[in-house]
C-alpha positions, 0 to 999 in steps of 0.5 A, a space after each residue: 179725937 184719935 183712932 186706934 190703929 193697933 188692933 187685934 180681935 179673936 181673928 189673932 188665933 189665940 191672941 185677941 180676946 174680943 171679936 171683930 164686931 166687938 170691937 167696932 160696936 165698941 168703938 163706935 159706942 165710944 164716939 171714935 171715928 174710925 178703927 183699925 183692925 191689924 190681927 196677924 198675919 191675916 185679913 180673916 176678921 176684916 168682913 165681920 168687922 166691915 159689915 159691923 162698921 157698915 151697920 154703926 157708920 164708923 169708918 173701918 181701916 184695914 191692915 195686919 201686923 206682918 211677922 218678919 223672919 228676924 223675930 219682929 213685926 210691923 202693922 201695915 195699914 192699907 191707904 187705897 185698893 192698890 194697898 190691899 193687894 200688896 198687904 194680901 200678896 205679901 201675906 201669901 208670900 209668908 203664909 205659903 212658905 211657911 208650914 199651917 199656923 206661921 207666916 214670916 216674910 223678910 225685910 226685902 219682901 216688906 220693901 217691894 210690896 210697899 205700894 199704897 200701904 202705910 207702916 206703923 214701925 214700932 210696939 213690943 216686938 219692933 226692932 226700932 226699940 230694940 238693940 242694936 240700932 236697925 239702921 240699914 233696916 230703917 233706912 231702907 223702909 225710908 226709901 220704901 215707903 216714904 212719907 208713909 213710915 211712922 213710928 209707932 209709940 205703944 204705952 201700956 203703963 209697963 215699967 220698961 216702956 219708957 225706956 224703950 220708947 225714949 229709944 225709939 224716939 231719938 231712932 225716929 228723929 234721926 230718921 225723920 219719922 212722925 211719931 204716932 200714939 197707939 196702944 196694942 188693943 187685944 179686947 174690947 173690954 176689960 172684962 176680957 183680961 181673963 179670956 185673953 190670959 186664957 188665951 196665951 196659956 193656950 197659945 204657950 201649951 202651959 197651964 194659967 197657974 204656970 204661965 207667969 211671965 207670959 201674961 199681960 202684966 196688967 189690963 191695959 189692953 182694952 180698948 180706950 175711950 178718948 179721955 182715957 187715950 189723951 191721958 195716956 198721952 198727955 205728954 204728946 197730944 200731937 201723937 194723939 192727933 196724928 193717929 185721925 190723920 193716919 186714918 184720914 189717909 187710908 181711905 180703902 173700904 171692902 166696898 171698893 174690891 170689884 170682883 170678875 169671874 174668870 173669862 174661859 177660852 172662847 172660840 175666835 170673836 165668840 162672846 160668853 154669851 154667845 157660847 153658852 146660847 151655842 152649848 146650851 141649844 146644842 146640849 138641848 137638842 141632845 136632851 129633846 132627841 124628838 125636838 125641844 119642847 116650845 116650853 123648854 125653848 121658853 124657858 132657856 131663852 128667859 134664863 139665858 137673857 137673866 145670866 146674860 143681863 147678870 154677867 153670870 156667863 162665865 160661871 156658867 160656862 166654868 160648871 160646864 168644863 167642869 162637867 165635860 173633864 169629868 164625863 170625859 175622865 169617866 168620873 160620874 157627877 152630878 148638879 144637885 140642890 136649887 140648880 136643878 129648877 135651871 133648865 140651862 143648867 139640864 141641857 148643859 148637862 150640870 143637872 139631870 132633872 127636867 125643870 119644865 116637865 116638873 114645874 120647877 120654879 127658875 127663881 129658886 135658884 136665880 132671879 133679878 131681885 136677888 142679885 146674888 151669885 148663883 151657887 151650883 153644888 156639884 157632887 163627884 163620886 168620893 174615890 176621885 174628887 182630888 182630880 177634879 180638884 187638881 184640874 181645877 188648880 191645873 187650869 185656873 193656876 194657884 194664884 187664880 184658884 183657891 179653896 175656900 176655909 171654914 172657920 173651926 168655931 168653939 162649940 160647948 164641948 171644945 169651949 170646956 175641954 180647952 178652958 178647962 185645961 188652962 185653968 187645971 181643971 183634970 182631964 177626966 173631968 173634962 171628959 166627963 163634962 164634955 159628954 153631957 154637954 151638947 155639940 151646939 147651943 150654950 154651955 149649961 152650968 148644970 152639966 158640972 154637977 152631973 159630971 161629979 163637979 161642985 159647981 160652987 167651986 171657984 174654978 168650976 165657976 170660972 170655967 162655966 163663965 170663960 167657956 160661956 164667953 169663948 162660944 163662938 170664938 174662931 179656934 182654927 181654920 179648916 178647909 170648906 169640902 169643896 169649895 173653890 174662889 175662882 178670880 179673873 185678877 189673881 185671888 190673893 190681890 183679894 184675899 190672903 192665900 195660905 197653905 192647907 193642912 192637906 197636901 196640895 191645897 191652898 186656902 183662902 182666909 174667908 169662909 163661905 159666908 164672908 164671901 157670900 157677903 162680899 158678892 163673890 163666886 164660889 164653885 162647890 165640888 163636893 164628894 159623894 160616896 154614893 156615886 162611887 158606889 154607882 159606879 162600882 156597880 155600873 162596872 159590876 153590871 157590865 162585867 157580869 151581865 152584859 149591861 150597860 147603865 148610866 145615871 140617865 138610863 137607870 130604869 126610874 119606874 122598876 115595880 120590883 125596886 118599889 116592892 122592895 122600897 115599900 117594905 123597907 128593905 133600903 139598907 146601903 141606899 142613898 138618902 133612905 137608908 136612915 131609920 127615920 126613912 126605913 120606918 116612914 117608907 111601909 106608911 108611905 109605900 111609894 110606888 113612883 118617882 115622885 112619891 120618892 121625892 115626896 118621901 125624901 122629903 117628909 121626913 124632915 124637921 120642918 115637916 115634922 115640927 109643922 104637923 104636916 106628916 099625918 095629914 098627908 099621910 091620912 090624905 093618901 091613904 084616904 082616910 082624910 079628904 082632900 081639901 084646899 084652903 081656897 080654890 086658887 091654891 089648888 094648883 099650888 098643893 095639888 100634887 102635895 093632897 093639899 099639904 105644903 111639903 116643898 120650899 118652891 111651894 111656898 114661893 108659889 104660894 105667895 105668888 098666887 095668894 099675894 101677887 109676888 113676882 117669882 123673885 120677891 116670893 123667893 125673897 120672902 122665903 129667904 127672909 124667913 129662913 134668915 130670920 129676917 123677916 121683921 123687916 120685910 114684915 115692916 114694909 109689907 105692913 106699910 102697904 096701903 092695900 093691906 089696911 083696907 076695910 070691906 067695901 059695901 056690898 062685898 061679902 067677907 070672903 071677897 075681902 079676904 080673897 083680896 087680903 090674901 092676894 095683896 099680901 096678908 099670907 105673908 103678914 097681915 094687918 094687927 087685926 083678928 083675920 081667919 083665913 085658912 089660905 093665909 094660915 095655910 101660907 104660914 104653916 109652908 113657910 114655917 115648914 121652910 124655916 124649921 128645915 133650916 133650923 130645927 136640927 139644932 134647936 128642935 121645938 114644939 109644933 104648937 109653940 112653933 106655929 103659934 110663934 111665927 103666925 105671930 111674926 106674920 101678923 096672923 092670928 094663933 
């Protein structure tokens, strides 16, 4: 067998042609045991092709074909951990000199990160096939890297190879190097000869019908099965052979890279969790003047010990000096999001809402079964969020401290418009076609005879079919609105570090969901333009009244501010000033702080699309009854009249109607916002409690209290079961699920109830 150690995916902007799990799913389909991933000058595509490995049990080796200054480049394969950080520190150093988009490095830089990496010298642009003879260049890889420098024989059936490779052999016999076999792979398929030549068109700035030269002579690019592979080298079968020992010899996995939070400066012998028990009880005591609740101490000694147990300390702590530079800069900020159900996130001044006096569920934002990091967004008043940013940099350092990306990914309209102006197509049309179509979803077919195109022409069906496959391909990366990677060990022994577009910004080559994947923190400093605006006018109010107001101080049960809010005068104000809010709020008329939350709230796709607005409205108004499916529920919607309006009432819905701990109710709602849960649905139904059969003298509705409480809320046998608690528990998830999605693809209730009651095993 062989590996292919030379390949590129979409992750090569412009250059490859499959994604990274294209690759690997192919690889694996054609029973190779392992398969490199080598995109330019980054590591961006090596998370989705960890995980596509993972899933298909192929082994994934890691590298990067690294641009050198003189034109020519070398794939570096890394053999352990220690290999990666070289490969990444050695990408940093090409991409932080080198403007957005390019990266070089020089021969010395290559020679002094040689450690645990394996070098592949060879292919089109190597200069060991070039002319002049790189003599003193071969020679001092030699003494870099040892017995780990191979030479990279690359056949792709051109009429100048032969030549160019007879040349590198006789250069690598001098220099005592073994040859090795490979093909630079650019799609997975060869189906995909067209996209890549798409692709080149793009990367040149010139028209398909102009690019000549610059194309793939041929489709010797896909990815080879072994039969195809031994043919091609038939000549060298110990080239071929050679390429399993070079994967044999990179044993590195992403599953190796052991991340640490960086630890804060601590008082004297003072431990994290000793720290933060100290701000914590003494944020406490700041909240509670009047004495801290016995709930409140509860609660924060039982988040403590979790955190604590986690080693989520640090992050916390980070958060907390965070908050403390803005307070102390006079920048107002705010924790929003799951982190307001932490009571240790409130008494440390991160957040501004009591989760005790709520009844807020901790679990939401944090639990045990989780086991994910904790994720605290903090919104900074718009005008000065760069300090913060910068402080952040200040202190961490640049090496510690990076930004996280967001990968641009080609949506319908980008897909036309940059298809079609390779393939010629005129750029009014374009424009034309590009309106019709949809921001998310697939590129309809139908939009090219609305925009006055024959869809019948060749080209026209070449377009539709190429922006059809290039949907969700990377086209650039951006920079996430605030999100940051903090590390204890330098960032870029993890990750590659690259410049952003904006001016004092540096980027990682992950986004948020790639990290999310790998385990790692990520502290998210968001802008929010609403705070400025509080702020302008906490200044107004105390230059010209005499009045001194904060966030914490502003009077929260005003009955002129509410008469005002009934009838819909909310123009300029944050989260109902949407018309959708400026129509509800005179049906709704809020007259407290919690019908606000409630109005915030119900006006919502989910809430909309699961047919939960007009009951509760009717509800309030009186012309419905307040009712509940079943009595050990009622607690659970009270404040709702019976109606599942908030995500932490479906995690309570399953810890009452189905004996969940707070952790696996939260797991399940997670499940169903992923789409996941089949398989959680499988395991439930494996439950032997859920297939039990009524008892003799246990009435019908004994029997469904007890289905309920051992699970059938949340999926129920295959068999017909009329529980209006359990059809009650369906409908919040499916509230819960549609506020994730129903912004993108909107349904129809019924069809959408009806769907998921069939998920969980409910009958319609």
């Amino acid at each position: 067998m062989y590996a292919p150690l030379f390949c590129k995916s979409s992750f090569s902007f412009l250059e490859g042609a499959s994604q990274p799990e294209e690759l690997v799913r192919a690889a694996h389909e054609f029973g190779l045991p392992a398969v490199a991933l080598t995109d330019r000058d980054g590591v961006y595509g090596i998370v989705e092709a960890h995980v596509a490995a993972r899933e298909a049990g192929i082994k994934l080796v890691i590298g990067s074909e690294v641009t050198i200054d003189d034109g020519s480049s070398i794939v570096l394969l890394a053999s352990n951990r220690s290999g990666y950080a070289s490969l990444c520190r050695l990408i940093t150093v090409g991409r932080r000199r080198s403007e957005k988009g390019s990266s070089v490095v020089g021969w010395r830089e290559v020679y002094e990160h040689a450690a645990g990496l394996l070098a592949l010298w060879g292919g089109e642009r190597s200069l060991l096939a070039r002319e002049p003879d790189p003599f003193f260049i071969g020679h001092g890889l030699k003494d870099a890297f040892g017995d780990r420098l191979y030479a990279m024989a690359a056949r792709h059936r051109r009429a100048e190879e032969p030549r160019q490779e007879s040349r590198l052999r006789h250069r690598a016999g001098k220099l005592g190097l073994p040859v090795v076999a490979a093909h630079e792979v650019l799609y997975h398929h060869k189906a995909r000869r067209m996209l890549q030549d798409v692709f080149t068109a793009l990367r040149y700035k010139v028209k398909l019908s102009e690019a000549g030269r610059l194309l793939e002579p041929n489709d010797e690019h896909a990815l080879k099965t072994w039969l195809t592979f031994k043919r091609l080298f038939e000549d060298d079968a110990a080239a071929v052979a050679r390429t399993a020992e070079v994967a044999a010899r990179c044993t590195f996995s992403l599953d190796q890279l052991r991340y640490r939070y960086p630890a804060e400066k601590l008082p004297d012998g003072t431990t994290s969790a000793e720290w933060l028990r100290t701000l914590a009880y003494r944020g406490a005591a700041e909240r509670f003047p009047a004495g801290i609740p016995k709930e409140a101490v509860e609660q924060i000694d039982k988040e403590l010990a979790l955190i604590e147990d986690l080693d989520y300390c640090g992050y916390f702590l980070t958060m907390w000096e965070i908050v403390r530079f803005c307070r102390e800069t006079g920048i107002l900020c705010q924790g929003r999001g799951s982190a307001a159900n932490s009571t240790v996130c409130y008494v440390l001044g991160i957040t501004a809402v009591d989760p005790v006096a709520l009844g807020l569920l901790f679990e939401r934002f944090l639990s045990k079964e989780r086991a994910e990091p904790p994720d605290i967004d903090l919104d900074i008043e718009h005008d000065r969020r760069e300090e913060v940013i910068q402080h952040v940099y200040a202190k961490y350092g640049r090496t510690h401290a990076a930004m996280v990306a967001n990968v641009i990914r080609y949506r319908p309209r980008s897909a036309i418009r940059e298809v079609g102006k390779a393939l010629g197509v005129p750029e009014t049309a374009l424009d034309r076609v590009s309106k019709i179509l949809p921001m998310y979803g697939d590129v309809d077919p139908t939009a090219l005879a609305q925009a006055g195109l024959d869809p019948d022409h060749p080209t026209h069906q070449h377009l539709i079919r190429l922006a059809t496959e290039v949907l969700d391909f990377p086209r650039h990366l951006s920079i996430h609105p605030g999100g940051f990677l903090l590390g204890h060990e330098p960032v870029e022994t993890i990750v590659p570090i690259e410049n952003g577009a904006m001016p004092d910004r540096t980027v990682i080559q992950w986004d948020k969901d790639m990290i999310e994947e790998l385990g790692l923190f990520k502290v998210d400093l968001l802008g929010l333009g609403a705070l400025n605006q509080l702020h302008k006018a906490f200044d107004l109010l105390r230059e010209h009244k005499e009045i001194d107001l904060t966030l914490a101080t502003i009077p929260r049960e005003d009955p002129a501010t509410y008469q005002m809010i009934c009838t819909g005068d909310t123009v300029g104000v944050f989260q109902i000033e949407s018309r959708a809010q400026m129509a509800m709020l005179p049906r709704l008329k809020p007259v407290n702080y919690y019908d606000l939350v409630v109005e915030v709230s119900i006006v919502r796709p989910g809430p909309i699309t699961g047919g939960m607005v007009h009951p509760y409205l009717k509800r309030r108004s009186g012309e419905e009854p307040v009712v509940y499916p079943h009595p050990c529920l009622e607690p659970v919607l009270a404040k709702t009249l019976g109606v599942p309006l908030f995500q932490e009432q479906v995690i309570r819905l399953a810890m009452v109607a189905a004996d969940y701990t707070p952790g696996e109710a939260d797991q399940l709602r997670r499940d169903r916002q992923g789409d996941r849960g089949g398989v959680r649905a499988a395991g439930l139904r494996a439950d032997p409690r859920l297939r039990r059969v009524r008892l003799p003298g246990e009435s019908r509705g004994e029997l469904r209290v007890d289905r309920l409480r051992h699970g059938v809320a949340a999926t129920a046998p295959p068999r017909r079961v009329h529980l209006r608690a359990a059809q009650c528990a369906a409908d919040g998830v499916l509230h819960l699920f549609d506020d994730h999605r129903g912004c993108q693809t909107p349904r129809r209730p019924h069809s959408s109830r009806r769907r998921l009651r069939q998920r969980l095993g409910l009958h319609p």
